[in-house]
C-alpha positions in Angstrom: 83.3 85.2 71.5 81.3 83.3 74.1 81.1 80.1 72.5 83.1 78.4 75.4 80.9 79.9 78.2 78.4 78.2 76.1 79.1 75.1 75.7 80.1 74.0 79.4 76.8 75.5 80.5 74.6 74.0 77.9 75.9 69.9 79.4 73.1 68.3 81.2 72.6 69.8 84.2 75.0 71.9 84.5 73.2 75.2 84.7 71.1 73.7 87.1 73.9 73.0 89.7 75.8 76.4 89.3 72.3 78.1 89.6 72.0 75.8 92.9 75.6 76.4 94.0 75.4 80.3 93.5 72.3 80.4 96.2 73.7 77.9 98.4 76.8 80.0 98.6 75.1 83.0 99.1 76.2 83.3 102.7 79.8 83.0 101.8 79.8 86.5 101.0 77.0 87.7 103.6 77.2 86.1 106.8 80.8 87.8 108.3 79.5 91.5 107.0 76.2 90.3 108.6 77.6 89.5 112.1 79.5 92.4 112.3 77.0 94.8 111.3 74.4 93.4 113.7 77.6 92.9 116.3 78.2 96.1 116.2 75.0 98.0 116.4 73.9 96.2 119.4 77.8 96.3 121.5 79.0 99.5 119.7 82.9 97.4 119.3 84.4 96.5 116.0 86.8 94.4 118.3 84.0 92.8 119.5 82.2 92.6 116.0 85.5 91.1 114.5 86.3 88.8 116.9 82.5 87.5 116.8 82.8 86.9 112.9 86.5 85.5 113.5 85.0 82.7 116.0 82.5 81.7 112.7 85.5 81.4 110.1 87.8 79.6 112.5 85.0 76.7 113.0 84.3 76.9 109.4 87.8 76.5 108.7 88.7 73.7 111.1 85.5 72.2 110.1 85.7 72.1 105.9 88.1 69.2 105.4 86.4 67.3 107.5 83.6 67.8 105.9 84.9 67.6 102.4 87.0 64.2 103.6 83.2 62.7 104.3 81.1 64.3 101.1 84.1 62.2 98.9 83.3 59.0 101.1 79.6 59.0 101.6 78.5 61.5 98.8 77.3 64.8 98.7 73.4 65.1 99.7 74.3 63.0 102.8 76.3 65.4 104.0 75.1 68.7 102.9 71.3 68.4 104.1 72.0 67.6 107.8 74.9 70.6 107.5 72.6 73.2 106.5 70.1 72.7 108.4 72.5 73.0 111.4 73.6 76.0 110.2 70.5 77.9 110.3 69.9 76.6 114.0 73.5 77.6 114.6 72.5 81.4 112.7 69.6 81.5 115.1 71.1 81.3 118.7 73.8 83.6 117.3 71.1 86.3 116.3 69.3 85.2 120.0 72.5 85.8 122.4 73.3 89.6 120.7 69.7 90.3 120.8 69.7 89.3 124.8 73.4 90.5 125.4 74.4 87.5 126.1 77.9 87.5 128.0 81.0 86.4 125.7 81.4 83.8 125.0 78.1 82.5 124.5 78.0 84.6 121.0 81.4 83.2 119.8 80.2 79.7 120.3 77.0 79.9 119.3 79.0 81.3 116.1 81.8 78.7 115.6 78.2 76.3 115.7 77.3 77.9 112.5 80.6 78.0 111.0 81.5 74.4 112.3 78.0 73.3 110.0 78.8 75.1 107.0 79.9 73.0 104.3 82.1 73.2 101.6 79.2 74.3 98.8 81.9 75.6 96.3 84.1 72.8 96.5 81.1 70.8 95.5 80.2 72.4 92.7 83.5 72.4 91.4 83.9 68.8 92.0 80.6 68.5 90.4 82.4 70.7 86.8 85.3 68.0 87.2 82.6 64.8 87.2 80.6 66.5 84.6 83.8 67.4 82.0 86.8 65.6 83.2 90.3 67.5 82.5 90.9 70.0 79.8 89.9 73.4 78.5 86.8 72.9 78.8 87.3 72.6 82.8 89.4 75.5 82.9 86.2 77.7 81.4 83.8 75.8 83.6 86.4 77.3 87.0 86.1 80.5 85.5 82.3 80.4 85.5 82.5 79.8 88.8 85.0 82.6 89.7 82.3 84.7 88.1 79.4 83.1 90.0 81.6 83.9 93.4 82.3 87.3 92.5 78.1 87.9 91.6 78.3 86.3 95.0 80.3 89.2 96.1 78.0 91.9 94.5 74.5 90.8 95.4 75.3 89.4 99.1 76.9 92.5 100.7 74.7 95.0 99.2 71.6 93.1 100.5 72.9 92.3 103.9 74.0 96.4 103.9 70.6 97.2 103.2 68.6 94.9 105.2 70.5 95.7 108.1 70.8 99.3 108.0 67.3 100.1 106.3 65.1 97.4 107.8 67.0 96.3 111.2 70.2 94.4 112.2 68.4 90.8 112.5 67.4 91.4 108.8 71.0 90.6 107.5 71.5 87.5 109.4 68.1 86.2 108.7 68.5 86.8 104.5 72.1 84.4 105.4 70.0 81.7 106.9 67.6 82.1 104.2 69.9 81.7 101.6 71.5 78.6 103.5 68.5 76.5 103.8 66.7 77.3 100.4 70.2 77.2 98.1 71.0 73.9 100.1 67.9 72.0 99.3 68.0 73.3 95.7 71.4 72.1 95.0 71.0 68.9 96.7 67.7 67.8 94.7 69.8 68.3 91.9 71.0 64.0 91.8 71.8 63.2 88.6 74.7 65.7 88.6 76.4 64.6 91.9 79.8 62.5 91.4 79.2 59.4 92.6 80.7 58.0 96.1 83.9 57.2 97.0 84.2 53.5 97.2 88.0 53.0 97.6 87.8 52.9 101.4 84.6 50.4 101.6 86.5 47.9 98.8 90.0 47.8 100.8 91.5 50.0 98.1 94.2 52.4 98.8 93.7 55.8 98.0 96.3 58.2 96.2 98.0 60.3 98.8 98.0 64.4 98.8 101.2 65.7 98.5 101.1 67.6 101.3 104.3 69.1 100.6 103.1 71.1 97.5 99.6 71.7 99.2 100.4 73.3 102.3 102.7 76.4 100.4 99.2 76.5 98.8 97.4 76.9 101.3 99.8 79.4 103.3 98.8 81.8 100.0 95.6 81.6 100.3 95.6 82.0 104.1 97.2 85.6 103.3 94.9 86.5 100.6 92.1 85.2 102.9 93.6 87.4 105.7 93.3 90.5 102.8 89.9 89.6 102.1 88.8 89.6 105.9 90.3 93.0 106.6 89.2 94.8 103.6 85.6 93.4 104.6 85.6 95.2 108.3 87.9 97.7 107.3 85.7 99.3 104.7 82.9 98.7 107.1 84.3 101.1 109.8 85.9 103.9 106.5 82.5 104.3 105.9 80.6 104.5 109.0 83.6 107.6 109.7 82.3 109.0 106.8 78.9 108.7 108.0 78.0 106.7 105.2 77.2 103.3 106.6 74.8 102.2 104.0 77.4 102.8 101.4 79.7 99.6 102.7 77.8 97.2 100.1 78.1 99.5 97.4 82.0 99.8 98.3 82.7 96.0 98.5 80.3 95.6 95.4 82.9 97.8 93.8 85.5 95.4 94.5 83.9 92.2 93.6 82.5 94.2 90.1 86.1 94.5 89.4 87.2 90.6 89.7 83.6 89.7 88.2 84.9 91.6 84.6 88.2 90.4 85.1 86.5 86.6 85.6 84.6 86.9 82.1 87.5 87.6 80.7 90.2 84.6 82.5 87.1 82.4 81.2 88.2 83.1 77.4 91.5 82.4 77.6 93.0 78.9 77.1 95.1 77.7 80.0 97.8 75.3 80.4 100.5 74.3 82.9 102.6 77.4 82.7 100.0 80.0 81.5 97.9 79.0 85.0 101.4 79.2 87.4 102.5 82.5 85.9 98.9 84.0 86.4 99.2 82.4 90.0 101.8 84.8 90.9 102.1 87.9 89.1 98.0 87.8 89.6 99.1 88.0 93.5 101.7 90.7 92.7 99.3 92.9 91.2 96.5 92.2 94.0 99.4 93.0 96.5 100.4 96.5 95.2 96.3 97.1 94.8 96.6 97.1 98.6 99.1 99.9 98.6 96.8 103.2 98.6 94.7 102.0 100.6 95.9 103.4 104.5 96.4 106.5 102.5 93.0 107.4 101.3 90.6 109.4 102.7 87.4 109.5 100.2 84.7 107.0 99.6 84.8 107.8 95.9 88.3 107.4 95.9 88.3 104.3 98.0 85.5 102.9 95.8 87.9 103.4 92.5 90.9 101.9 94.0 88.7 98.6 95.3 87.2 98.3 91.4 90.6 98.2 90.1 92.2 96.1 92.6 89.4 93.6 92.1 90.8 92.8 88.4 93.4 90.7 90.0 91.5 88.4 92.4 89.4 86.5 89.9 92.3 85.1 87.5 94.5 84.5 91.1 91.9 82.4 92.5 91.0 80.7 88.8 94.5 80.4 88.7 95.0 78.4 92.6 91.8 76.5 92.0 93.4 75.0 88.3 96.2 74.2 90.2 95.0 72.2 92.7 92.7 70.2 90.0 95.9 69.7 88.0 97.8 68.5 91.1 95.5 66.8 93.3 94.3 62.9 92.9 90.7 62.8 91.5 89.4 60.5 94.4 90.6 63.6 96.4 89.3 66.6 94.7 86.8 68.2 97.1 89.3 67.6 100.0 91.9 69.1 98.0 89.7 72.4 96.7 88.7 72.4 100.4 92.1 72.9 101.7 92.4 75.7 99.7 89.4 77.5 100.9 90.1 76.4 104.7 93.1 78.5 104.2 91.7 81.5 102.5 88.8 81.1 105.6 92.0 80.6 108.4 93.1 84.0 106.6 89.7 86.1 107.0 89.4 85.2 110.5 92.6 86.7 112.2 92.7 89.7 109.6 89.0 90.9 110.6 90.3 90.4 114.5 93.3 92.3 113.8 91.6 94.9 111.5 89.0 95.5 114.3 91.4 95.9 116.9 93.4 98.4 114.8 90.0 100.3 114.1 89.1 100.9 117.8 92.3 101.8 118.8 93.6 103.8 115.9 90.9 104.6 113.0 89.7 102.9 109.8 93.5 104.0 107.4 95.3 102.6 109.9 93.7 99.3 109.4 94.3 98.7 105.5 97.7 98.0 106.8 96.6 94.6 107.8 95.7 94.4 104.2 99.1 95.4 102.6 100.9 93.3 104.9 98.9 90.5 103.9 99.0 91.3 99.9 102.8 91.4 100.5 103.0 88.2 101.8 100.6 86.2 99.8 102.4 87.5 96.4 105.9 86.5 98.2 105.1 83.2 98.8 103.9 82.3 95.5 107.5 82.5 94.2 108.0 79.3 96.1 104.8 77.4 94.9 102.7 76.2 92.9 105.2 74.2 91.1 104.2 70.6 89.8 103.6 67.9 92.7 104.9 65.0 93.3 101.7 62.8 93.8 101.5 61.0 90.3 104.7 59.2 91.7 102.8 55.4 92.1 103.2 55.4 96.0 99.9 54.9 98.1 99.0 55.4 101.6 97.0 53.9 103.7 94.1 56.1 105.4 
């Protein structure tokens, strides 16, 4: 039944760099629950604590396709070394200005430092499935892997930065995100063999292929409104369960959701994809994650909550499978990482205001109130979907200069 999980993970090397990848990208899934956990505790604001951890995903989203634009030209460990180590000094001063209240907006800078030096880790490893297979099932199981490695991602790094920082003390979270950082970055980049080679186009006067920037930026406007679900969900749940005066329950809660896309991972991974098979999953997996949203304002247990996240997690593994294939299908191979970048600048561009907006809605109105940034956001990613993700228009043989 698992043959095809299998036999992408028994190439050579392969296990090696997802291993790599899954520690490097550790922090993806720590480092905003992180800041506003220790934001909070020492400020006593969610505004505060969201607008903080808003600052760090707006850097990192500005900053990613730069950085993905420069890992194609000059290769990967070039790039990745001097990033994470910036990112830990980055992590540092953050965890320096709260802890010496600091006025704003020393924090929010010292934050947009880290997220500025962040790179594009999953790109990477997906660019490194693509040198390692080349198109073809066997690609679309390999994507799948990694929507399961994202969503163990999403189980192990919340609960730990939860604990840490409500059982050991605030610091603890962000440290573990640093720790993470630096040891995931130095395993993943030792890993040689495996990294697609340089760019060379640019050096040897050759024009590159051109993103079609028409089909790419509906793309992106979907996964800035599932990002902007994602961000709200994260502080939302946050603040449900400190009103129930169950604070260390948060990783538990968002565990929940991430177990759900985790199963429903495993099981995208088995099926065989093509062309229309990927698009109709695309939207109808946005539909459901929208009307997953729905209950949300209207609950008013943890055990309830906790259901409703599991089962609305199904849908976000085979969406984001589904907009990952798409972009592999549709963007030039000499422009891969930039293109899978894009995607995940968006989904960051999305997190950032719909924390800021969730944690304004908190303080002023309560936790319920909040999910609505969520529904809104659901709604509108599974709307615009309807008008994407249709074939582009790149293969036509026009170049551009760049």
């Amino acid at each position: 039944m698992f043959e095809s999980y299998r036999d992408v993970l028994q190439r050579p090397g392969a296990m090696a760099f997802s291993a790599g990848g899954l520690v490097a990208r550790l922090p993806i899934s720590m480092v905003t629950l992180a800041i506003v956990l220790l934001v909070e505790d020492r400020s006593g604001s969610y505004g505060l604590a969201g607008s903080v951890s808003a600052a760090y995903m707006v850097a990192t989203a500005v900053s990613s396709p730069v950085l993905a634009r420069l890992i194609d030209r000059w290769g990967q460990r070039r790039v990745l070394v001097p990033c994470f180590a910036a990112f830990a000094v980055g992590l540092g001063g953050l965890v320096l200005a709260v802890q010496r209240s600091w006025s704003v907006p020393l924090p929010h800078l010292l934050a947009a430092l880290a997220g500025i030096s962040y790179p594009p880790i999953g790109a990477c490893v997906r660019s490194r499935w693509t040198y390692l297979l080349g198109q073809g099932p066997a690609l679309h199981t390999a994507f799948s892997v990694e929507a399961v490695v994202d969503e163990m991602i999403f189980i192990v790094g919340p609960v730990l930065v939860t604990v840490l920082a409500t059982q050991l003390h605030p610091m603890a979270g962000v440290a573990s995100v640093g720790l993470c950082a630096v040891l995931g970055g130095w395993w993943f980049t030792s890993l040689r063999r495996s990294e697609p080679p340089v760019d060379s186009s640019r050096d040897a006067g050759v024009r590159r292929p051109p993103l079609d920037w028409r089909w790419l930026v509906k793309i992106v406007a979907v996964a800035v409104c599932l990002g902007a679900l994602f961000g709200s969900i994260e502080v939302v749940t946050v603040a449900f369960a400190d009103e129930q005066d169950q604070a260390g329950l948060t990783g538990l809660l968002l565990a929940a959701y991430a177990l759900g896309s985790l199963i429903a991972g495993v099981i995208t991974g088995l099926l065989s994809g093509d062309d229309s098979s990927t698009l109709r999953r695309y939207r109808f997996g946005a539909m459901a994650m929208a009307a997953a949203m729905v209950p949300l304002p209207f609950l008013d247990s943890l055990v309830v909550l906790g259901v409703v996240l599991f089962l609305g997690g199904f849908a976000v593994s085979p969406t984001l499978v589904a907009v990952i294939s798409l972009v592999e299908a549709n963007v030039p191979a000499a422009r891969l990482t930039e293109g899978i970048t894009w995607v995940m600048t968006g989904v960051g561009l999305g997190i950032a205001p719909g924390a800021a907006v969730a944690g304004v809605l908190i303080d002023g109105f309560g936790a319920n109130t909040a999910y609505w940034v969520a529904v809104v956001s659901g709604a509108l990613a599974a709307g615009l979907t309807w008008v994407s993700g249709t074939r582009a228009a790149w293969r036509v043989p026009v170049f551009e200069e760049v």
